[in-house]
C-alpha positions in Angstrom: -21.1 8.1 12.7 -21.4 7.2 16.3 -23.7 7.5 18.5 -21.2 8.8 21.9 -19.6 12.1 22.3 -16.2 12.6 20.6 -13.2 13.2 22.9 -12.6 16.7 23.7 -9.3 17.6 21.7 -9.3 21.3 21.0 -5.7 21.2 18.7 -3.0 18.8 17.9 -1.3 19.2 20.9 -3.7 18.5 22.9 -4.0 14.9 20.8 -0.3 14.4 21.2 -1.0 14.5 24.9 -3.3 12.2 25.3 -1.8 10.0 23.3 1.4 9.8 24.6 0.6 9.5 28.2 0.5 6.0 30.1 -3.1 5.2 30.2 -3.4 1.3 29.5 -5.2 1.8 26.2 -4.7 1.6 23.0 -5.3 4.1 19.8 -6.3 2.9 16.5 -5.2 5.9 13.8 -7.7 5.0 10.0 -7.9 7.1 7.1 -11.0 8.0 7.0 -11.6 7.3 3.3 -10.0 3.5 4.0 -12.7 1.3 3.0 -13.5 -1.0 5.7 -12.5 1.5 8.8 -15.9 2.9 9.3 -16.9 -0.9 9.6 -14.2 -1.9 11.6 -14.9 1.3 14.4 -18.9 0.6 14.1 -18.3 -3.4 14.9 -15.8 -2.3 17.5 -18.5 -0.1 19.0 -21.6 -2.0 18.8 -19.9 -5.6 19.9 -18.1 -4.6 22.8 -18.9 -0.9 23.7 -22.6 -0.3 22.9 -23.8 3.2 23.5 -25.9 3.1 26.8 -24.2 0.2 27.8 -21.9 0.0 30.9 -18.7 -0.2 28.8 -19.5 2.5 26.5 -17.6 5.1 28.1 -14.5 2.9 27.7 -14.1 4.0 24.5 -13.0 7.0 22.9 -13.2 8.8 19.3 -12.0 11.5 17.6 -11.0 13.5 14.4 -7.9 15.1 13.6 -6.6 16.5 10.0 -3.0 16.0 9.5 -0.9 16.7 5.9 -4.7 17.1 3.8 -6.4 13.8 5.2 -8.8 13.6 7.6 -8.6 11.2 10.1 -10.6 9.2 13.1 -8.3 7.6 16.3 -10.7 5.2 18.2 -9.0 4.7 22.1 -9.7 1.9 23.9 -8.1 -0.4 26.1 -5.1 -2.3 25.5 -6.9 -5.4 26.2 -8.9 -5.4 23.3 -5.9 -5.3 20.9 -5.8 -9.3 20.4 -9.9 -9.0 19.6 -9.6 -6.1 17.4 -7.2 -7.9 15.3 -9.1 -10.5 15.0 -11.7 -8.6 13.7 -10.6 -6.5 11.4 -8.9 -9.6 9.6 -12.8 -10.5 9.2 -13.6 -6.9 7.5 -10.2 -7.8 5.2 -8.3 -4.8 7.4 -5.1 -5.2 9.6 -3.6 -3.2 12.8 -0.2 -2.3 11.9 2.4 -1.2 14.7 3.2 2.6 13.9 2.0 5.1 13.1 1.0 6.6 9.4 4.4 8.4 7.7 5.1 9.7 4.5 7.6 11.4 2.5 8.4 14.8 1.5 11.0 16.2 -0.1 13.4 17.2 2.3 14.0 20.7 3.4 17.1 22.4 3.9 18.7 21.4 6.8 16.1 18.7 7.7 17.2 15.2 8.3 16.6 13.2 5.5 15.7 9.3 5.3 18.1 6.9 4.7 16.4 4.6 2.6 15.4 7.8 0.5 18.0 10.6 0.2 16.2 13.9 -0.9 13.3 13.0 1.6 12.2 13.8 4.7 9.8 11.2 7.0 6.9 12.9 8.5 4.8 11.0 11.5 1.4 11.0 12.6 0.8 13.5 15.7 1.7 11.4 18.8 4.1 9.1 17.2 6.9 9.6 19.9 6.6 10.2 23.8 8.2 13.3 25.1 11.3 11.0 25.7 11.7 10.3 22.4 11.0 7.0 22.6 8.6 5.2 19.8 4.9 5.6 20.9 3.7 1.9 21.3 0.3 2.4 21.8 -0.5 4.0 18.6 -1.2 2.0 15.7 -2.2 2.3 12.3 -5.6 0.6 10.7 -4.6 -0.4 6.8 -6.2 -2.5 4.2 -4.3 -6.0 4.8 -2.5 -7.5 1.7 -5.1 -10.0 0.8 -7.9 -7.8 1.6 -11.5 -8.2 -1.0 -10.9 -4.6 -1.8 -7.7 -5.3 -3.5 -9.5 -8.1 -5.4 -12.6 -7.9 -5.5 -13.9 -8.1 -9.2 -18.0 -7.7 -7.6 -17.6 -4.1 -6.9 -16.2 -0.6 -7.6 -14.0 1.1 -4.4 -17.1 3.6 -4.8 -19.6 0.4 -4.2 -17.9 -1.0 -1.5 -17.6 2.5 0.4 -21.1 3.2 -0.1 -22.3 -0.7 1.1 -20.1 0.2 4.2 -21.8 3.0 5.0 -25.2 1.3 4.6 -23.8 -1.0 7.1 -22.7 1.1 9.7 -26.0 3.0 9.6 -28.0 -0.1 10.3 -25.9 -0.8 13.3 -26.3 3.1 14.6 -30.3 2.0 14.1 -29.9 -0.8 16.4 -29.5 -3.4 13.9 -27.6 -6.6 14.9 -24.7 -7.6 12.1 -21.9 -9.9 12.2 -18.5 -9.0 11.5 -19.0 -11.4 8.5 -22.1 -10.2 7.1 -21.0 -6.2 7.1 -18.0 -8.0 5.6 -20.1 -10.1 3.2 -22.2 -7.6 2.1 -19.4 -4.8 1.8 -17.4 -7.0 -0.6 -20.5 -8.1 -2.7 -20.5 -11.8 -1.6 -23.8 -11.7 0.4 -27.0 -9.3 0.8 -28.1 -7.1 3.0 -29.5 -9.0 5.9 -33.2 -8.7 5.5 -33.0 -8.8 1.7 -32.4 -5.3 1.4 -29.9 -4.5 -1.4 -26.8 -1.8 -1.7 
């Protein structure tokens, strides 16, 4: 989807590493299949770290698989955090401190969750530090609360995905889009700039 070379991470362990050392920068963890994070990391891109550009080697992406799902972590640094948010409230999306967990059915002999006896949390790769303590530079890119794809009555969850990626290949072609009218045109409240339709 971008146009840079990904990060060289050859395993999971090599991700936890680079995560979890001190580096001043931030890592954005999205579901790939999240509609609205292919937007998000394309706008984050082409506003701030254009490929060619002096910054662009201030950003970083990557895939990883973990429990089934594949997903992208987009580093950056830490200053962009406040910007970032602010965008992807735009594109209907939110940064969430944490990491992705979910819930299995506990082992034998595995701690299980308080809130959920029987279960067992899992974390995203590079949730801790190697002291144990929580991992505050990861965080996790979700659909906010209020988000059009929760209520948007214009367009299937199919529609929308697909609009996106229309989107994100006009910016990889050089296009210039605003965060609103990817967001516009995602959600079915505006066209495609140029009067081309999803």
């Amino acid at each position: 989807m971008l146009n840079r070379p990904s990060l060289l991470i050859r395993d999971t362990d090599d991700f936890i590493r680079f995560v979890t050392e001190p580096s001043g920068r931030i890592h954005l963890v999205m579901l790939t299949t999240r509609p609205g994070v292919m937007a998000l990391l394309g706008a984050i891109e082409w506003t701030w770290f254009p490929p060619g550009g002096p910054r662009a080697a201030q950003i970083g992406v990557c895939g990883l698989e973990w429990e089934g799902l594949a997903w992208v972590i987009a580093s950056l640094p830490k200053a962009k955090l406040a910007d970032v948010c602010r965008m992807a409230r735009r594109l209907g999306m939110r940064i969430a401190n944490g990491v992705p967990t979910i819930l299995v059915p506990a082992s034998p002999g595995e701690p299980e969750s308080h809130q959920f006896p029987g279960f067992a949390a899992r974390y995203f790769p590079g949730a801790a530090r190697p002291d144990g303590s929580d991992n505050m530079a990861v965080h996790t890119v979700e659909n906010d609360k209020d988000s059009p794809v929760y209520r948007n009555s214009t367009r299937l969850e199919s529609e929308i995905l697909q609009c996106e990626r229309e989107a994100v290949a006009a910016l990889n072609r050089g296009m210039k889009l605003s965060v609103r009218q990817i967001a516009d045109y995602m959600y079915g409240s505006g066209p495609f700039p140029h009067g081309q339709q999803c």
